[in-house]
Each structure stands twice: as structure tokens, then as C-alpha cells.
C-alpha positions as a Markdown table, in Angstrom:
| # | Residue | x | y | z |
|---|---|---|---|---|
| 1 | Unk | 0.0 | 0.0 | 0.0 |
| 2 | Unk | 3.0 | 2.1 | 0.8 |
| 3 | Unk | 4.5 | 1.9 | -2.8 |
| 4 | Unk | 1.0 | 2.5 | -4.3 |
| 5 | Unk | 0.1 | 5.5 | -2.7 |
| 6 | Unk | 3.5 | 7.2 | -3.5 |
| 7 | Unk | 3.7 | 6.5 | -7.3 |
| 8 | Unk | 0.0 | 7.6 | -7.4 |
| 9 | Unk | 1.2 | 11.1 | -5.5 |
| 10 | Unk | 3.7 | 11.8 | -8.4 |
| 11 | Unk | 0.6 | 12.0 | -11.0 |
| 12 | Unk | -0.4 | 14.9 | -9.2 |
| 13 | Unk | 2.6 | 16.8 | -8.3 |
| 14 | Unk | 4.1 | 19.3 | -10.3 |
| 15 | Unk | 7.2 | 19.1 | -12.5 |
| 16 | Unk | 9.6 | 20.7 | -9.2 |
| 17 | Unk | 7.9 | 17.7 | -7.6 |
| 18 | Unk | 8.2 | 14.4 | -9.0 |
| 19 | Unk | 6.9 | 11.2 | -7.0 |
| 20 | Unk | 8.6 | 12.3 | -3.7 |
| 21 | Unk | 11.7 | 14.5 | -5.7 |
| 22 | Unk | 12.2 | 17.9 | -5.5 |
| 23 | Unk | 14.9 | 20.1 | -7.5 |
| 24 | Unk | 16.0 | 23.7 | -6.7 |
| 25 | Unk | 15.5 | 24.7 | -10.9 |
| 26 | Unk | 15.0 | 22.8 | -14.3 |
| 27 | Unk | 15.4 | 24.0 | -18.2 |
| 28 | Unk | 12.3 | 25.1 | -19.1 |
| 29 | Unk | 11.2 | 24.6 | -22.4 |
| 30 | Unk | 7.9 | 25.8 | -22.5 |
| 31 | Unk | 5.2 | 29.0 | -21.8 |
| 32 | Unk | 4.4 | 26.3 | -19.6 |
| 33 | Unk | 6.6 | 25.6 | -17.7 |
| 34 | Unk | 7.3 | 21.7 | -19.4 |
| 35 | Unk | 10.4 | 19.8 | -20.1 |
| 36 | Unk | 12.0 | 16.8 | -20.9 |
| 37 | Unk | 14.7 | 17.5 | -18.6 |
| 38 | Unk | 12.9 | 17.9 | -15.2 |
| 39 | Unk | 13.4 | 15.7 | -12.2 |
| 40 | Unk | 12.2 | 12.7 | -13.7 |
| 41 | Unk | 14.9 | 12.5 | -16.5 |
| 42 | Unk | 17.5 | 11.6 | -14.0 |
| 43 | Unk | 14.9 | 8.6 | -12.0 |
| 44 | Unk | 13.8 | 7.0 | -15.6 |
| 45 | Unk | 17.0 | 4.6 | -15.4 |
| 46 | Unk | 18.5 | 6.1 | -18.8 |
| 47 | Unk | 21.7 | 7.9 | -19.2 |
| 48 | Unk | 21.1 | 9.8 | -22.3 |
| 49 | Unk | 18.0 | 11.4 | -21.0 |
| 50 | Unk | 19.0 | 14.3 | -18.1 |
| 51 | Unk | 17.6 | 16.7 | -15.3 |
| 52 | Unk | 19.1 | 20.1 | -16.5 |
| 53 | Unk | 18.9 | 23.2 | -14.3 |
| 54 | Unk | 17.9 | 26.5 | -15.1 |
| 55 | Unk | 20.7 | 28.0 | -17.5 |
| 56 | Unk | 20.1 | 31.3 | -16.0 |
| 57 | Unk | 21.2 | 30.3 | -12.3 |
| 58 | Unk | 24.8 | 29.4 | -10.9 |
| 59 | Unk | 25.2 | 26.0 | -10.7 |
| 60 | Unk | 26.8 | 25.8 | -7.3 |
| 61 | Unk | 24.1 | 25.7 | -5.0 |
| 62 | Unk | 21.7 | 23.3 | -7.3 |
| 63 | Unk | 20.0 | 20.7 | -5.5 |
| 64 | Unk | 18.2 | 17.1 | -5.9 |
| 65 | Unk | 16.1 | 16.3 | -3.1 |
| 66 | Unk | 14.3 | 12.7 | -2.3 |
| 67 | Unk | 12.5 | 11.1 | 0.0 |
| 68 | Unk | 13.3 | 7.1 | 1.2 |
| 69 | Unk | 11.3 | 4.5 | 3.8 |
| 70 | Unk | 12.6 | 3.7 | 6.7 |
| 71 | Unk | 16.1 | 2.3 | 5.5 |
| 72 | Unk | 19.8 | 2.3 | 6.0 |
| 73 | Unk | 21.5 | 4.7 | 3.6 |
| 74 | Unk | 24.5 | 2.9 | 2.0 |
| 75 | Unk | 25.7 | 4.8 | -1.3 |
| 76 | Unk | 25.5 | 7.2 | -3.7 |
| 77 | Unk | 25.4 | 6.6 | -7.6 |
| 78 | Unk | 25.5 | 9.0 | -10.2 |
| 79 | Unk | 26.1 | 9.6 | -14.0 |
| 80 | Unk | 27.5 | 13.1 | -13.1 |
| 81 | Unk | 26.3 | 14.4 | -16.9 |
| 82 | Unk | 24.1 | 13.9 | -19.9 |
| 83 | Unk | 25.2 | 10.7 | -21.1 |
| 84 | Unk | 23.4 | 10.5 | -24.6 |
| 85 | Unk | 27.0 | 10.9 | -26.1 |
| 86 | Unk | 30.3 | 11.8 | -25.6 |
| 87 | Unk | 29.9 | 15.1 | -27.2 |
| 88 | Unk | 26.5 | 15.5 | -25.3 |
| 89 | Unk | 28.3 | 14.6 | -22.5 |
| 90 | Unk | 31.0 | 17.3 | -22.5 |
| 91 | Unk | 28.5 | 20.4 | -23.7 |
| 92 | Unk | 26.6 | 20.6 | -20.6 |
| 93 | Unk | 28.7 | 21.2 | -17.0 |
| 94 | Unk | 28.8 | 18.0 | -14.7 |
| 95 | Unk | 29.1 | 17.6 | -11.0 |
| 96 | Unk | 32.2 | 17.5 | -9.7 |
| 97 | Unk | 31.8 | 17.8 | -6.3 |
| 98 | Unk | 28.5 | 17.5 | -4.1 |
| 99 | Unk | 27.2 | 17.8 | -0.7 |
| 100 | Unk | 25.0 | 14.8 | 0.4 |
| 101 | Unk | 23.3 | 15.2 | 3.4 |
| 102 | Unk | 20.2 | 12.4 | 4.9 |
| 103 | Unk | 17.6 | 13.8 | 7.2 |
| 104 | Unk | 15.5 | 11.3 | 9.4 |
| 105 | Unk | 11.7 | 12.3 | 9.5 |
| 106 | Unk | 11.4 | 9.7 | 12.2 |
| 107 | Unk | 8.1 | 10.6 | 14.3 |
| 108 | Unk | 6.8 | 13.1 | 12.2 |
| 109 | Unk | 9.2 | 15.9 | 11.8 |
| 110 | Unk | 8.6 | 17.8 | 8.3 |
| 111 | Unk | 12.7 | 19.4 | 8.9 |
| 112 | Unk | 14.2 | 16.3 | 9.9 |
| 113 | Unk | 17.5 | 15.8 | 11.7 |
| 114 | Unk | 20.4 | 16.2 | 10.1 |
| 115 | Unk | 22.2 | 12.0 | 10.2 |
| 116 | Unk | 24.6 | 12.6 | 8.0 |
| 117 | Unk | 26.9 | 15.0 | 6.0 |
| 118 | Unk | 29.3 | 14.2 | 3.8 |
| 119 | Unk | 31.1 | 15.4 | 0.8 |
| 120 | Unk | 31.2 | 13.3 | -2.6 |
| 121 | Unk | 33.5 | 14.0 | -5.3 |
| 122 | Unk | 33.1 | 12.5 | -8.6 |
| 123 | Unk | 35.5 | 11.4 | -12.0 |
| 124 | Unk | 34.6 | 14.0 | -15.0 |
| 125 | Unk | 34.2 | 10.4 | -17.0 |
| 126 | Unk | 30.4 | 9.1 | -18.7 |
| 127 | Unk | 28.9 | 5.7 | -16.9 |
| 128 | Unk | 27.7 | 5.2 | -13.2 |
| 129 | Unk | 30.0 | 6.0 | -10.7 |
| 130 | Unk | 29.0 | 4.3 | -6.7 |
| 131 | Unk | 30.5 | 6.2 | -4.4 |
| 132 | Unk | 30.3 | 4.9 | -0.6 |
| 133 | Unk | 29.6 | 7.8 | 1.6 |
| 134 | Unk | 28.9 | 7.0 | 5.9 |
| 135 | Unk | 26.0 | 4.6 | 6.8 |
| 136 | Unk | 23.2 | 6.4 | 8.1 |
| 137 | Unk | 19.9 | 5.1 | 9.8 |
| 138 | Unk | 16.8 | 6.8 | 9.2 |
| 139 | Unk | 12.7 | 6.8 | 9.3 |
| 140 | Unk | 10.2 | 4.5 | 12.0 |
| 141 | Unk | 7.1 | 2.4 | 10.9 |
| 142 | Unk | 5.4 | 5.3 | 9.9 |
| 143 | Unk | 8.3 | 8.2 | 8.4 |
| 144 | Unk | 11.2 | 7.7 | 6.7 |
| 145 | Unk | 13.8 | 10.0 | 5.5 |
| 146 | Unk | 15.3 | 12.7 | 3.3 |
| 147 | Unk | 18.2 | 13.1 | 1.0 |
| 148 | Unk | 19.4 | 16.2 | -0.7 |
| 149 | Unk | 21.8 | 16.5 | -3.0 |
| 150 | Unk | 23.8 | 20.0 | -3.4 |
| 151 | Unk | 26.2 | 20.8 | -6.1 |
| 152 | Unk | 29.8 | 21.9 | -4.7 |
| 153 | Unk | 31.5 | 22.2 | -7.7 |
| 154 | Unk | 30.9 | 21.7 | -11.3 |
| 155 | Unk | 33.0 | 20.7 | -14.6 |
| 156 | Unk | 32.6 | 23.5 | -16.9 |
| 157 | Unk | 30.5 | 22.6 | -20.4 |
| 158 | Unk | 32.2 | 23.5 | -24.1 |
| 159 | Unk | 28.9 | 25.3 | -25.2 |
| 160 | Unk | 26.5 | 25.2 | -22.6 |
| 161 | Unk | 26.8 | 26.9 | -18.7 |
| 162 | Unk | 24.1 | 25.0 | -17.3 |
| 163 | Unk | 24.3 | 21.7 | -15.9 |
| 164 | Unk | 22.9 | 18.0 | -16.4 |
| 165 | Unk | 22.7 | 15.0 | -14.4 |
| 166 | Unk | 21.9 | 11.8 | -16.4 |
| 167 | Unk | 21.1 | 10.0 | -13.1 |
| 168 | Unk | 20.7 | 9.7 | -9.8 |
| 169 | Unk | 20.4 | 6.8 | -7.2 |
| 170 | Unk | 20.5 | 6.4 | -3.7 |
| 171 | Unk | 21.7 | 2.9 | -2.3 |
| 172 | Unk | 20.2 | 1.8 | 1.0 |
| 173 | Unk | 21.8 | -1.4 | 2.7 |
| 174 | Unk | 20.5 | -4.7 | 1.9 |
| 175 | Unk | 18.8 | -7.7 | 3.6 |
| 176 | Unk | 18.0 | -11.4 | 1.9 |
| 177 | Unk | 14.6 | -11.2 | 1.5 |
| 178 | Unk | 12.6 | -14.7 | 1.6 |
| 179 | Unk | 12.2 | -16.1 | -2.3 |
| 180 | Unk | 9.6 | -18.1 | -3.2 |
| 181 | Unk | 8.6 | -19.2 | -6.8 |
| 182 | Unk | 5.0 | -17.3 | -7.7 |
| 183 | Unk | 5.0 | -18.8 | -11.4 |
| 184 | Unk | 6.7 | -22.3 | -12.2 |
| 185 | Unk | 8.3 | -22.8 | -15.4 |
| 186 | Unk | 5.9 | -24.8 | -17.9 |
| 187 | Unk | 8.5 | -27.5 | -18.2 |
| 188 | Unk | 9.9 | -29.3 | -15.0 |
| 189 | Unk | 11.6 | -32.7 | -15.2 |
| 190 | Unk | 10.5 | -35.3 | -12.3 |
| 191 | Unk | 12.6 | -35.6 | -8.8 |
| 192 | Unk | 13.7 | -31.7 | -9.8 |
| 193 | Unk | 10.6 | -28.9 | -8.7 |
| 194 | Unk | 11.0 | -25.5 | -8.9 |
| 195 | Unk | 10.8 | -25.3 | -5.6 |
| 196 | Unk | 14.3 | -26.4 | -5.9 |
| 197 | Unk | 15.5 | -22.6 | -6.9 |
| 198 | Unk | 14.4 | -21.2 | -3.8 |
| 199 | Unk | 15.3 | -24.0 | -0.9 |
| 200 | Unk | 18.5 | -22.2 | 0.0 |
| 201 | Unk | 20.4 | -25.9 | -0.9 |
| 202 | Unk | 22.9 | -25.2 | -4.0 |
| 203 | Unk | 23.2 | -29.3 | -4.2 |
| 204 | Unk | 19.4 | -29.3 | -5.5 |
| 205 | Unk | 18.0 | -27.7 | -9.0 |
| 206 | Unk | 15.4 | -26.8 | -10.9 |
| 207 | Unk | 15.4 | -29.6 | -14.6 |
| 208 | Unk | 13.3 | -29.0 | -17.3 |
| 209 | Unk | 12.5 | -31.7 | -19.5 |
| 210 | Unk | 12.8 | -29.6 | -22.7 |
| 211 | Unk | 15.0 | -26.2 | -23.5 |
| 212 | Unk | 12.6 | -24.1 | -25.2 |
| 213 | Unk | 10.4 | -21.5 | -23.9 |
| 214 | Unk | 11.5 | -21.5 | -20.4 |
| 215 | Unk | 10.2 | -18.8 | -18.3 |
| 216 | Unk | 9.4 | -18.3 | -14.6 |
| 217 | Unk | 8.4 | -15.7 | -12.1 |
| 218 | Unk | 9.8 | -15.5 | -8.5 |
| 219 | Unk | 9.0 | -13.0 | -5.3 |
| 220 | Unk | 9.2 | -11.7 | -2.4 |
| 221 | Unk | 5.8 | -10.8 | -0.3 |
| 222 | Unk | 6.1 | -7.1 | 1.5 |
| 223 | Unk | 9.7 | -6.5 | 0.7 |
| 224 | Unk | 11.4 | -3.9 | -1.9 |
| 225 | Unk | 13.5 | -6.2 | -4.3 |
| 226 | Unk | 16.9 | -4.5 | -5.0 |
| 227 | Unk | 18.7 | -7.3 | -6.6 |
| 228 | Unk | 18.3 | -10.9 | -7.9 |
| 229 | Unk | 20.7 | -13.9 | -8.0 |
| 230 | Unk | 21.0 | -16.7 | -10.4 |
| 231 | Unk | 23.5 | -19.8 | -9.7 |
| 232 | Unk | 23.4 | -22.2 | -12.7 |
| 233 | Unk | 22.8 | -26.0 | -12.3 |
| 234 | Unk | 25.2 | -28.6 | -13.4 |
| 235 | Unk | 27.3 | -28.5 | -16.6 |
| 236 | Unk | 26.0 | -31.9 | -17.4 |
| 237 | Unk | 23.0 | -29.6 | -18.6 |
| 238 | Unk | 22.4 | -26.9 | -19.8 |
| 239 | Unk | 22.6 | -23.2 | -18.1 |
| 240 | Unk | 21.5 | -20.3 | -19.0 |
| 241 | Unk | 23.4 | -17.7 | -20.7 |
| 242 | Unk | 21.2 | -14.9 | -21.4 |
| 243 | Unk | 17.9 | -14.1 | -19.4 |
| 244 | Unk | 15.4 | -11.1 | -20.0 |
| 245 | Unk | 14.4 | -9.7 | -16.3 |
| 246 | Unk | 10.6 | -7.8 | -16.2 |
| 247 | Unk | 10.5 | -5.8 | -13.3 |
| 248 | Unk | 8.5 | -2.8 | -12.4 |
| 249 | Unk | 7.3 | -2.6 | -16.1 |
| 250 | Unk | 11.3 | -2.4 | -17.5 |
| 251 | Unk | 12.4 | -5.3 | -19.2 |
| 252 | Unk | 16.8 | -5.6 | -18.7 |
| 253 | Unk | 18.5 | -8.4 | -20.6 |
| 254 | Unk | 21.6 | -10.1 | -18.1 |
| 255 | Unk | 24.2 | -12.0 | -18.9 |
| 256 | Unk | 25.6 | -15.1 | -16.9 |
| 257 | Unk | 28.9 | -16.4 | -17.0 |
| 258 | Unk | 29.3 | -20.3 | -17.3 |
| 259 | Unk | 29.7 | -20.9 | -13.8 |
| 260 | Unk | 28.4 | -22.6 | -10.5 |
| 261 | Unk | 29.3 | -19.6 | -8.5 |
| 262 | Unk | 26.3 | -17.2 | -7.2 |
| 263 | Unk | 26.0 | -14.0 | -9.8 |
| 264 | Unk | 23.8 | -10.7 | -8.8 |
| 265 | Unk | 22.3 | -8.4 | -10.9 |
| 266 | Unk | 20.5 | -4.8 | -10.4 |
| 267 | Unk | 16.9 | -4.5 | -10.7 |
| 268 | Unk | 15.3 | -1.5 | -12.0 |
| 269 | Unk | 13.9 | 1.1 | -9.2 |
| 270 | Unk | 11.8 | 3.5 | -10.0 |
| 271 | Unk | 11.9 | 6.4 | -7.3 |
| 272 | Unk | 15.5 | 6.8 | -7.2 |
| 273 | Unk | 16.6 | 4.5 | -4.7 |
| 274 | Unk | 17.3 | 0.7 | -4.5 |
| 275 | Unk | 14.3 | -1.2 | -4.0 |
| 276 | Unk | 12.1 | 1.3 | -4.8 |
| 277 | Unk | 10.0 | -1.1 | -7.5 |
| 278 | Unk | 7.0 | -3.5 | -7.1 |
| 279 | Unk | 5.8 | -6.7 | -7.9 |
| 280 | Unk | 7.1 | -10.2 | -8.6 |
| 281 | Unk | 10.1 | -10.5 | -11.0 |
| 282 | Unk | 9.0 | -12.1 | -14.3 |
| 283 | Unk | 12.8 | -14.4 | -15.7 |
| 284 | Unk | 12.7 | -15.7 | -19.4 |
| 285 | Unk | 15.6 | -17.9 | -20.6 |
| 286 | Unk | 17.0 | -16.8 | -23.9 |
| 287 | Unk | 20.6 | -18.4 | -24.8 |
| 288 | Unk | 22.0 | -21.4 | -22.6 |
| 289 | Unk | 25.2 | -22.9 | -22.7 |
| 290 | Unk | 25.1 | -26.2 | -23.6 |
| 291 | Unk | 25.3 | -29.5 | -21.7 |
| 292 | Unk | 25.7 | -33.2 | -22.5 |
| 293 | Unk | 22.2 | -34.0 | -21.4 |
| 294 | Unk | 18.7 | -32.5 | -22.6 |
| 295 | Unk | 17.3 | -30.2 | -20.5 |
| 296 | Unk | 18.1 | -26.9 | -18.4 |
| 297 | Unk | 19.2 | -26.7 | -15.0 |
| 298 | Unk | 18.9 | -23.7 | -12.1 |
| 299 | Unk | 20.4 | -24.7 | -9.1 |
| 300 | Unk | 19.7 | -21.6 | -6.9 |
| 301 | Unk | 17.4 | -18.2 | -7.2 |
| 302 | Unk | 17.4 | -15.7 | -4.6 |
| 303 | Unk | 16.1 | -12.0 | -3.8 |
| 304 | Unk | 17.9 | -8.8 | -2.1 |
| 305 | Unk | 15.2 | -6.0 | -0.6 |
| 306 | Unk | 16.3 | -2.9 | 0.8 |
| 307 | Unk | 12.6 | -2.5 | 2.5 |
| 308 | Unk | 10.3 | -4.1 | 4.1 |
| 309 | Unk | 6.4 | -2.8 | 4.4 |
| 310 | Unk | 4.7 | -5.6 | 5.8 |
| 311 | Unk | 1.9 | -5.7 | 3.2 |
């Protein structure tokens, strides 16, 4: 219910105000007041689309401001410009340097107290960049917390002042969350259940009788899904190599590597922190590598959530 009522309050909030986000200024591009680069171009999950502040102010002293559950704050992760190309990239200004501060709203308070301050620097290079900044607890059952974002300090653009951020995320820490298989794969060889993906025992796996058309869904009840695992059954069979992942409404492709070892891999959020999706997690099999015997084999699926909200 949570989740729900907030992506519902971003319908109605203005462009300053997207789904829990705030920003100091955006570009404009309209009588209006529209624009592609608003708030919501650095929360999409796209580099080359951008929030872009108003051309006409300094860029020190631009902010990104957004609201998280109760949760552990654990990172920051930015693409520091607009990453549509490399000449995009360098015609805006980036961040170089930014203030990140997390206030708790614990029991109410609209201000919050200040948990922690801390001072990021970031690479002038294109692509994601994690930087781990100080743990900080925040939010109770009911509140959770802020984060704002301040520009310090920016790289200078070849033909444009202003400047763009491609993306922004906030990590909060991570818990196992309890996987259980929603949807079963159509195909399932006897003495080998789906069931076995989720038992927490790598010895057991999922077989299916047949390679084609394999699909599956798995979840986690009440819990925001930050991260899903995958460890391949035995080589005598064959793995997958290529899945398509559905969450949220965003379809990723993921590729394994052709081993027995545990491999994790981001799932989409959608409010600009880990976790922040909904739903079960829909996994089709696309390319396997291939085994001596007929069929495919998962040995192990499980689930990282950042929150839990008990529905």
C-alpha cells in the first residue's frame, strides 16, 4: 500500500515535484513551464535522457532532493552528466563535487535531523560512478527520511553553462529477503521442482524436460527487491546464458557467466533508490550454454530487498 500511494502522488505533483523528488531549478522549455529535462529524467533509469537546471542560475548551490522508507542509507550513484554521447556529454557542465546530506523524519518531523553529511567527489568520465559515503539510519514504521543532494562544484561545459545529471540513485543497505517461486516454469523434469530454486540448498535444482520457452516468475511478499541472484545448475545440462528480467514494467537483458558460482544483478527502481520497485520478477531464458544432457538446470534463485512494508 505504501509503494502505491506514492507512485499515485507523483501523478499529481508538479514538474519541481516528482513522486517524492524535489529540484531547486530545471530548463524550461515551454510558456508552460514543461520539459523533458525535469526531475524525472535523472529517476527514468537512462543515461542519455537528463535533469538540467535553469541556465540562468549558478550551478553551485543546485539541489536534488528525495524522500526514502525507513532504511539504511549505504551509497550514492551518479552519472554526473548527460550521457546521450560523448559530445553530449561534455557540452553541458557535470558535477564534480556534491554535498550529500540524509535527514530522518522519524516521528513526524517535516525538517528532519540532520544524520549525516558528507562530501562526494566524482571522476569527469560518462557511466555510473558508486561512491560509498557514511551509513546512516533513518525513518520509524510510519516516516522515513530525506536526502538532498547539493552541487559543490561543477566541470565546466564547451557550449552550454548549465548543468545536467543523467542519473541519480541512492543505495540503501541490503537484507535477503525470503524467495519463493510465484509462477513455475511450464517444463519441469520429475525428482527436480521449482521449488528447488528457492530452498536455499545449492546441491538441489530446478530440470526442465525440454529447452525451449522457459520462463518463470519468482518474489518476495512485502519486501522492496533491490537485486536478484542466479547460480546455474550442473554443466552436465544446460545453463542459462542470457535471461530477459521484467520488473517494475522495465524489461533488462543479463548475462551469466558459465559458472556454478552465485552471480547478482540490479533491478530496476523506479523512485530513485534501491528497492524502490514493485511486484514479482518475471525471468525468461533466452541463450543457454550447452550441456551433454537435454534439458536446463537452475540450481539456486534468490532476492535482495532494501525495505520491508509488511503488506
Amino acid at each position: 500500500m505504501r509503494r502505491t500511494a506514492f507512485l499515485l502522488a507523483a501523478t499529481l505533483l508538479p514538474a519541481v515535484a516528482f513522486g517524492g523528488f524535489r529540484v531547486s531549478s530545471f530548463k524550461k522549455q515551454n510558456r508552460m513551464g514543461a520539459s523533458e529535462h525535469n526531475a524525472a529524467a535523472a529517476l527514468d533509469g537512462k543515461g542519455d535522457t537528463a535533469w538540467m537546471t535553469d541556465p540562468e542560475q549558478e550551478n553551485a548551490g543546485q539541489w536534488f532532493e528525495l524522500e526514502i522508507p525507513k532504511a539504511e542509507v549505504d551509497k550514492l550513484a551518479l552519472i554526473i552528466g548527460w550521457d546521450k554521447s560523448e559530445e553530449d556529454f561534455k557540452d553541458y557542465a557535470r558535477v564534480k563535487t556534491m554535498k550529500v546530506e540524509v535527514f530522518d523524519l522519524a516521528g513526524g518531523d517535516d525538517t528532519g535531523k540532520l544524520a549525516m553529511e558528507y562530501t562526494a567527489r566524482f571522476e569527469d568520465k560518462q557511466g555510473w560512478q558508486v561512491i560509498d559515503i557514511p551509513n546512516a539510519k533513518v525513518g520509524d514504521e510510519v516516516f522515513g527520511g530525506r536526502v538532498r543532494l547539493t552541487v559543490t562544484g561543477a566541470y565546466p561545459g564547451v557550449d552550454f553553462p548549465n548543468l545536467a545529471i543523467g542519473e541519480v540513485l541512492v543505495h540503501l543497505a541490503e537484507i535477503d529477503a525470503p524467495t519463493k517461486v510465484v509462477t513455475p516454469p511450464t517444463s519441469i523434469a520429475a525428482g527436480h521442482p521449482a521449488e528447488a530454486m528457492t530452498d536455499g540448498n545449492r546441491g538441489t535444482y530446478w530440470l526442465s524436460e525440454t529447452p525451449e520457452d522457459q520462463a518463470f516468475e519468482v518474489g518476495a511478499d512485502g519486501f522492496g527487491v533491490s537485486r536478484i541472484g542466479v547460480r546455474n545448475g550442473p554443466k552436465t545440462y544446460s545453463r542459462p546464458k542470457k535471461l530477459e528480467i521484467t520488473y517494475s514494467d522495465q524489461v533488462r537483458e543479463i548475462e551469466l557467466a558459465d559458472s556454478q558460482d552465485m552471480q547478482w544483478f540490479d533491478l530496476p527502481s523506479i523512485t530513485g533508490f534501491t528497492g524502490s520497485g514493485w511486484g514479482d520478477v518475471d525471468v525468461k531464458i533466452l541463450e543457454t550454454y550447452a550441456g551433454t544432457k537435454e534439458g536446463i538446470g537452475i540450481a539456486e534463485v534468490e532476492l535482495k530487498a532494501t525495505t520491508f512494508d509488511g503488506m
